[in-house]
C-alpha positions in Angstrom: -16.4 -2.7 6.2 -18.2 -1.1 9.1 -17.1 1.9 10.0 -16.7 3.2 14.2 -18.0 7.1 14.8 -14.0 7.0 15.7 -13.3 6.2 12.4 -15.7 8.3 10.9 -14.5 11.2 12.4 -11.1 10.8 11.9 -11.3 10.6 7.6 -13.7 13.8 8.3 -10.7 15.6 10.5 -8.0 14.4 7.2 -10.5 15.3 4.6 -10.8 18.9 6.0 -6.7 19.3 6.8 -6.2 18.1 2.9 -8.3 20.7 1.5 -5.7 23.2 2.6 -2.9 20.9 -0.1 -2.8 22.1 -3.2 -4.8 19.8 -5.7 -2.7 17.7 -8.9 -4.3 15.9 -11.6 -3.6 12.2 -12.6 -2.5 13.8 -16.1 -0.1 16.4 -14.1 1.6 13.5 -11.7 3.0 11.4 -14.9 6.2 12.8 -14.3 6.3 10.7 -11.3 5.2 7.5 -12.1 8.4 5.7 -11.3 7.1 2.1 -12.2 11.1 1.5 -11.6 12.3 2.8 -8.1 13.1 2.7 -4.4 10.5 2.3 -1.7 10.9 3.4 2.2 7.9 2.5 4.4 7.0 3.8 8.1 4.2 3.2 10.1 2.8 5.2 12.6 -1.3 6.1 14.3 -3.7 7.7 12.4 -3.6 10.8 15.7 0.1 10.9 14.5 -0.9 11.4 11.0 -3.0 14.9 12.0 0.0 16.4 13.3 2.5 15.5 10.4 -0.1 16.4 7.2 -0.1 20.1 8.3 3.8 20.2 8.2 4.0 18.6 4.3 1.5 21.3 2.7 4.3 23.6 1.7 6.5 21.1 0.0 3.7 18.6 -1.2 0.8 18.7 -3.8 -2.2 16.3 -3.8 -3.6 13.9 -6.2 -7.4 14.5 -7.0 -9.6 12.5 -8.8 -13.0 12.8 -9.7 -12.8 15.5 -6.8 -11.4 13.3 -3.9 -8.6 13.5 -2.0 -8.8 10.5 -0.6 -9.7 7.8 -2.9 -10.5 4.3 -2.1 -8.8 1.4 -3.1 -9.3 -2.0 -3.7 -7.6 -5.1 -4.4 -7.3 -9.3 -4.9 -3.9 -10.7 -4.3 -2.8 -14.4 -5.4 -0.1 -17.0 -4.6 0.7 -20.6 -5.1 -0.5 -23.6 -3.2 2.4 -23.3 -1.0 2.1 -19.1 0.1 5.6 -18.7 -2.7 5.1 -14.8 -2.5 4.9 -14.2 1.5 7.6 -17.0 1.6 10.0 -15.8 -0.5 9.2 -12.1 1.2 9.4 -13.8 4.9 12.4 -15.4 3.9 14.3 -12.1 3.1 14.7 -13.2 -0.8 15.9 -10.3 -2.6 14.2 -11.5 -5.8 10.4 -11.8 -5.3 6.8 -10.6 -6.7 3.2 -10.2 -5.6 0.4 -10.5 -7.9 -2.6 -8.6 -7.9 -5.8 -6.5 -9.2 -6.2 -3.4 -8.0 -9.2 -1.3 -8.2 -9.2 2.8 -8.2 -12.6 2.8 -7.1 -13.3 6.4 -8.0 -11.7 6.6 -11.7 -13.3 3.1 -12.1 -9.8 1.7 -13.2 -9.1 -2.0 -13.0 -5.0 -3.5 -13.7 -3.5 -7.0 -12.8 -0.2 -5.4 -11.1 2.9 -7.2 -11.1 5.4 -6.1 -8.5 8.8 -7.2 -8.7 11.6 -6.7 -5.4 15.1 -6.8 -6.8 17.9 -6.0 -4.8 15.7 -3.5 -3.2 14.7 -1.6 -6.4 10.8 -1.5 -7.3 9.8 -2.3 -10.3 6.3 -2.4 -11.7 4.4 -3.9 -14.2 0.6 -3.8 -14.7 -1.8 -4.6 -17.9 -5.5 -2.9 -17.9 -8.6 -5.2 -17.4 -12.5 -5.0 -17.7 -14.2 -5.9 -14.8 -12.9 -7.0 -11.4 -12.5 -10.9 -12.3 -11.8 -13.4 -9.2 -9.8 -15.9 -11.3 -6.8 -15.0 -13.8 -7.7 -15.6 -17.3 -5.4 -16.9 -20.3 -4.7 -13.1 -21.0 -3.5 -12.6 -17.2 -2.2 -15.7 -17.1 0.4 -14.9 -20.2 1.2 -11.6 -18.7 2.1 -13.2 -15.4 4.4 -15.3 -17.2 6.1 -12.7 -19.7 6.9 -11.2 -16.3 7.4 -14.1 -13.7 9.5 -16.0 -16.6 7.8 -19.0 -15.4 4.6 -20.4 -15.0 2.9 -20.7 -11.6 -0.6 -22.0 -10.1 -1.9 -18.8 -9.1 -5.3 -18.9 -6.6 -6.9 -15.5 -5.1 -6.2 -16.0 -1.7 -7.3 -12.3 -0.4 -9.4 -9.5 -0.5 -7.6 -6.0 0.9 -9.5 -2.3 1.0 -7.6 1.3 2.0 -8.5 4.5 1.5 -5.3 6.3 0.0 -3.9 9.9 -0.3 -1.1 10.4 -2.6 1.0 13.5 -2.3 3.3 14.9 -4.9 7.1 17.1 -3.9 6.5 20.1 -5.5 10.6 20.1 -6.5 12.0 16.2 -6.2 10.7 13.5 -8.3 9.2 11.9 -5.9 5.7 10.1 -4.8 4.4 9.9 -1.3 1.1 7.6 -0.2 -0.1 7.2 3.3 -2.7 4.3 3.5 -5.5 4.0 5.9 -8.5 2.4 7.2 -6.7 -0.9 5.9 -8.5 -3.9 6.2 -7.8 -7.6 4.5 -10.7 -9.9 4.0 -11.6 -13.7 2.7 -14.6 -15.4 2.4 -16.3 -14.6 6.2 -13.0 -13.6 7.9 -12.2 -10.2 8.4 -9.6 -8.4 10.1 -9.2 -4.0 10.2 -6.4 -1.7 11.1 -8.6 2.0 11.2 -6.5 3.0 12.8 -2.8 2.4 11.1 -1.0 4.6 8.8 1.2 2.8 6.1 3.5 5.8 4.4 5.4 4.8 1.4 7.9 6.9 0.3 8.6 5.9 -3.5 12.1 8.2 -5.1 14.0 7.1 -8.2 16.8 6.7 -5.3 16.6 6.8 -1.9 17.2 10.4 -0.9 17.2 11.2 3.1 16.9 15.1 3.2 14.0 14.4 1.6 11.2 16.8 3.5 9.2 13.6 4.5 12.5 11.7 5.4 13.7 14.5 7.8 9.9 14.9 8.9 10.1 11.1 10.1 13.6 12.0 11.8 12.5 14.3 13.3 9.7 12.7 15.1 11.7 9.2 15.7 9.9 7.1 13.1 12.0 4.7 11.5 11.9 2.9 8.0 9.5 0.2 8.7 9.8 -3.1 6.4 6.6 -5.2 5.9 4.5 -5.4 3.3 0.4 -5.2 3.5 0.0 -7.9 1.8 1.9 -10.1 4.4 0.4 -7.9 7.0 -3.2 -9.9 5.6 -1.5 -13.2 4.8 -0.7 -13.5 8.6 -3.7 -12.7 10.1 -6.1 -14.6 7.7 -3.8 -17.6 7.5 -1.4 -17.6 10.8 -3.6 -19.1 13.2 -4.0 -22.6 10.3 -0.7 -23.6 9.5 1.2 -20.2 7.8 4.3 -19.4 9.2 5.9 -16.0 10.2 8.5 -16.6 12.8 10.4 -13.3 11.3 7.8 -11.5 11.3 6.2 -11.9 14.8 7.9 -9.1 16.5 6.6 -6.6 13.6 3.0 -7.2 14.2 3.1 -7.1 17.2 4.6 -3.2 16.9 2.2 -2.6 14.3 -0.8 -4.3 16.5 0.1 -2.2 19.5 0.4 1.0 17.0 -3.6 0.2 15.8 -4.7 -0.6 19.6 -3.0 3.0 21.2 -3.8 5.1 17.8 -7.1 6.8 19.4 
């Protein structure tokens, strides 16, 4: 992905406001894993993002690894034939998955991740692989089934990239990550959001006086529902025959969001 001087300049500005976070390890942030939980979204500009790290130092720690704050991240999502996944998610089914690979680019860590919505719980499987394979192989293929409890025709269908920070409550058990530079990709199709921030707020159970919560309150940002990978699905496959009728109105915000950021 080619970055803008914009762009450029904006992951300098972060980089230099997150230095003043105090660091945690990969080791130290176990006790926050919650593979099983509940998880708020909110979207908002990457300008919007300067103002609100300052104001989350005091209550926050960041994750560092291999000496970076802001760690890159990729990953290769599947789905059927048919688009099942985005479907069932598009539809408002309150049982549904995504499967993926994800890559932590700078720890050089590599899991097929299993993400299962249920009732609006979180919950989160993942095996470790070697390599970044483009195909699932009989190994994946049984974990997707132990999980899915049934076997599906899974193709890649799409390449997505996002530099992440992940910030830690120094008191709640809870996980904050704030995605950027997002951009979803397949074969010669390419399509960026620099200048989007995704915040996920992931708690054991949802807590509002949380200091991120109350942050977003306070600045009239509101819970924001959509997903990145449908964010890609629709704009690599919504101008051949994928539907998103509910979804319209949301990218459209989210466009709009991207277009005014700088």
């Amino acid at each position: 992905m080619i970055k803008t001087n914009f762009d450029l300049m904006l992951t300098e500005n972060i980089s230099k406001i997150l230095l003043e976070f105090e660091p945690i390890s990969l080791l130290e942030m176990d006790r926050v894993k919650l593979m099983n939980r509940m998880d708020t979204k909110f979207a908002f500009s990457s300008s919007q993002l300067l103002q609100i790290l300052p104001e989350l130092k005091e209550n926050y720690k960041i994750l560092q690894i291999e000496g970076t704050r802001l760690p890159f991240y990729e990953s290769l999502y599947f789905d059927d034939d048919n688009f099942g996944f985005f479907k069932d998610h598009h539809n408002g089914r309150n049982n549904r998955f995504k499967v993926r690979y994800r890559k932590y680019v700078e720890s050089n860590l590599i899991f097929l991740e299993i993400k299962h919505k249920f009732k609006g719980r979180t919950n989160k499987s993942r095996i470790k692989v070697e390599g970044f394979p483009d195909a699932l192989d009989d190994n994946a293929l049984s974990f997707v089934k132990k999980v899915l409890k049934q076997e599906k025709n899974l193709n890649p269908v799409m390449w997505n990239s996002f530099n992440r920070l992940t910030l830690v409550h120094k008191h709640l058990n809870e996980r904050l990550t704030l995605d950027l530079n997002l951009s979803f990709k397949w074969e010669n199709e390419l399509h960026s959001f620099n200048n989007l921030i995704i915040a996920e707020l992931k708690q054991e159970d949802v807590n509002r006086n949380s200091t991120f919560f109350q942050l977003m309150k306070q600045k009239c940002i509101r819970p924001y529902r959509l997903s990145k990978y449908c964010i890609g699905s629709i704009e690599l496959y919504g101008k051949v025959g994928l539907k998103f009728n509910r979804f319209k109105k949301k990218l459209l915000t989210l466009k709009k969001i991207n277009t005014n950021a700088a």
